[in-house]
C-alpha positions in Angstrom: -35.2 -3.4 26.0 -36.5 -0.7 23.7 -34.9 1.9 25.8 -31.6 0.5 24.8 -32.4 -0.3 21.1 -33.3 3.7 21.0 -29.7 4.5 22.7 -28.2 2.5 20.1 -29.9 4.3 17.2 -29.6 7.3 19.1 -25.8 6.7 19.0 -24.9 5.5 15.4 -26.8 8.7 14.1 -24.5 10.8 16.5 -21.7 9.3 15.4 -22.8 9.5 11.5 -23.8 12.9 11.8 -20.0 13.9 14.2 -17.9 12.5 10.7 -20.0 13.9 8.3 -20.0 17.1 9.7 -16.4 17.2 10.8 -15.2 16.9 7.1 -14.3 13.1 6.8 -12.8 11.8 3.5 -11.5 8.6 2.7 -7.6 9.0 1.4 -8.2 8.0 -2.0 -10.4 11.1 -2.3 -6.8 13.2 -0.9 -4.5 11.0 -3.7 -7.0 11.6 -6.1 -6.5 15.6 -6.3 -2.5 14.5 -6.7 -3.1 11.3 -8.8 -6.2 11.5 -10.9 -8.2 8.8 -12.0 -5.9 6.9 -14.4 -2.5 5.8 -13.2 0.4 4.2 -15.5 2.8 1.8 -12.9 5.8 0.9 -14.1 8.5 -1.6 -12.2 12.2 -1.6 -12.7 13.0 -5.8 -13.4 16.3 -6.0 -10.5 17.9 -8.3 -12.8 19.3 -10.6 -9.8 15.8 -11.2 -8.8 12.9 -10.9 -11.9 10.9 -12.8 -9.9 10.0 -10.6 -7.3 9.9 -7.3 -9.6 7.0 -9.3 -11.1 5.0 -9.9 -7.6 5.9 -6.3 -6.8 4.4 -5.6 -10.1 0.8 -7.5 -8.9 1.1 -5.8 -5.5 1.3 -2.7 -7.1 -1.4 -3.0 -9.7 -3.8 -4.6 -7.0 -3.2 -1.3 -4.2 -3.5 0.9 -6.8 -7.3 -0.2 -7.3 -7.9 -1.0 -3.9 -6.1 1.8 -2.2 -6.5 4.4 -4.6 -9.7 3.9 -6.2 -8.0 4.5 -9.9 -7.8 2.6 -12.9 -4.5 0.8 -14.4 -3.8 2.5 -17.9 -1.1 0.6 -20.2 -0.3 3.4 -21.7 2.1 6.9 -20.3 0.0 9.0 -22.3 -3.6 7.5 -21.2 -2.7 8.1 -17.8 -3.0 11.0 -15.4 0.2 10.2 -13.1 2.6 7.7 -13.3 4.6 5.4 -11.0 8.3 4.3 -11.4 8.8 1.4 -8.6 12.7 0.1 -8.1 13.6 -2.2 -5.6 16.0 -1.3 -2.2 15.7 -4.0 -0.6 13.9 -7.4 0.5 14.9 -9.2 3.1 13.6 -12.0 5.5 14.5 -12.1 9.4 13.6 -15.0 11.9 11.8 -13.8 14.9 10.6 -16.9 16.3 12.0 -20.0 17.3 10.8 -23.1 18.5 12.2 -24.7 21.6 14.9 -26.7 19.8 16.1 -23.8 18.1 14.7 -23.9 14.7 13.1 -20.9 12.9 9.5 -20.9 12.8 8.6 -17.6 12.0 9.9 -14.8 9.7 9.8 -11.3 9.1 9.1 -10.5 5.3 10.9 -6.6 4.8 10.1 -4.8 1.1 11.9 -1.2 0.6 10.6 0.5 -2.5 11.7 3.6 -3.8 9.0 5.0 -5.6 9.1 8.0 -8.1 5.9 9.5 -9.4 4.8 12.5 -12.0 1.6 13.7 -10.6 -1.1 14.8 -12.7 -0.3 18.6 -12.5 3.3 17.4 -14.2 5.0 17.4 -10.5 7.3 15.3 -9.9 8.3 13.4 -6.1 9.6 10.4 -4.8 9.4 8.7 -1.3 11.1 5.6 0.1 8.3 2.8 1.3 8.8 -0.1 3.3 6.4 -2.8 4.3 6.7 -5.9 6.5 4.4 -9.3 6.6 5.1 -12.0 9.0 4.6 -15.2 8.5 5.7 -18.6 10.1 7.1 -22.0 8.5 7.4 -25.8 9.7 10.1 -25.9 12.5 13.2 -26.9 10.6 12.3 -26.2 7.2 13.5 -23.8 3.9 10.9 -21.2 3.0 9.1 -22.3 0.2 8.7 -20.3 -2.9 5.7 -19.9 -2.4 5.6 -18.4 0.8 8.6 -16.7 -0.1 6.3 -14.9 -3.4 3.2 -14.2 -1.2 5.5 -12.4 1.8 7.5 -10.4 -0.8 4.0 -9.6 -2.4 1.9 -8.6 1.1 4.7 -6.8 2.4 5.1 -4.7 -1.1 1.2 -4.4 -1.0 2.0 -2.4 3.0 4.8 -0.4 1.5 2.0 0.7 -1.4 -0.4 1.3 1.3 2.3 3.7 3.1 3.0 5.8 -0.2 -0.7 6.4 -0.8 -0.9 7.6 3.1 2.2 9.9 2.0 0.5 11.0 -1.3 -3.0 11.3 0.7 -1.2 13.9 2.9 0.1 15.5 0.2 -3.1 15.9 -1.8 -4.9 16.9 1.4 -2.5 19.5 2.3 -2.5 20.8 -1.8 -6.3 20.8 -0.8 -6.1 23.1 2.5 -4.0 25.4 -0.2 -6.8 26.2 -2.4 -9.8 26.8 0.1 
């Protein structure tokens, strides 16, 4: 029994030692060379539908902490990059029905266009999506409320694939100056 307590050890150090000698960073530490510290978001309101430019807007405030490590500034010239978010698209598909033929599960689809002054004054843009499933009552509306929180997971996904983009940026920006 202690001999495989010891191989256990013995492999969690390998492993510890194999990443941090191999050069492992988190992204944020790649999008925080482009980024900075201090990020200023801002959301185009689609006037046909205000009331999912304001979930986008939570979505994006909440990735940028989580994802990116930085701080919300409300202010352009407190921050060290900014973010202009407009909508493409959101849509919701049915992929699952029930034996009688009703919908019982959706597709949630956010598309973001998202154009951002890093904070060396570069500016770039990328196009985002992000998909959250999620199922209803067999035949039933979605509610508004599971409308809000699909439109708000799947916006929080299409975050989380800009900061991969940004996080290869930064890391390639960082391969530059070694």
């Amino acid at each position: 029994m202690n001999v495989i307590r010891i191989g256990k050890i013995l492999i969690v150090l390998i492993l510890f030692i194999f990443f941090a000698g191999c050069g492992y960073k988190p992204s944020s530490q790649y999008s925080k060379r482009i980024l900075g510290n201090k990020i200023y978001a801002e959301v185009f309101i689609d006037v046909h539908n205000p009331e999912n430019s304001v979930l986008i807007k939570d979505a994006i405030n909440e990735a940028i902490v989580a994802k990116f490590k930085s701080k919300i500034v409300d202010k352009k010239d407190e921050a060290n990059s900014e973010f202009f978010v407009k909508f493409n698209s959101i849509s919701f598909t049915p992929t699952a029905y029930n034996p009688n033929g009703y919908v019982v599960a959706y597709r949630a689809t956010v598309s973001l266009n998202i154009i951002y002054i890093d904070k060396f004054g570069k500016k770039g843009s990328f196009n985002v999506s992000g998909i959250y499933d999620f199922s209803i009552e067999a035949n039933s509306v979605i509610s508004d409320t599971k409308r809000f929180n699909a439109i708000k997971f799947a916006s929080y996904k299409a975050i989380g694939e800009f900061v991969s983009k940004v996080a290869i940026k930064g890391m390639l920006n960082g391969n530059k100056n070694k």
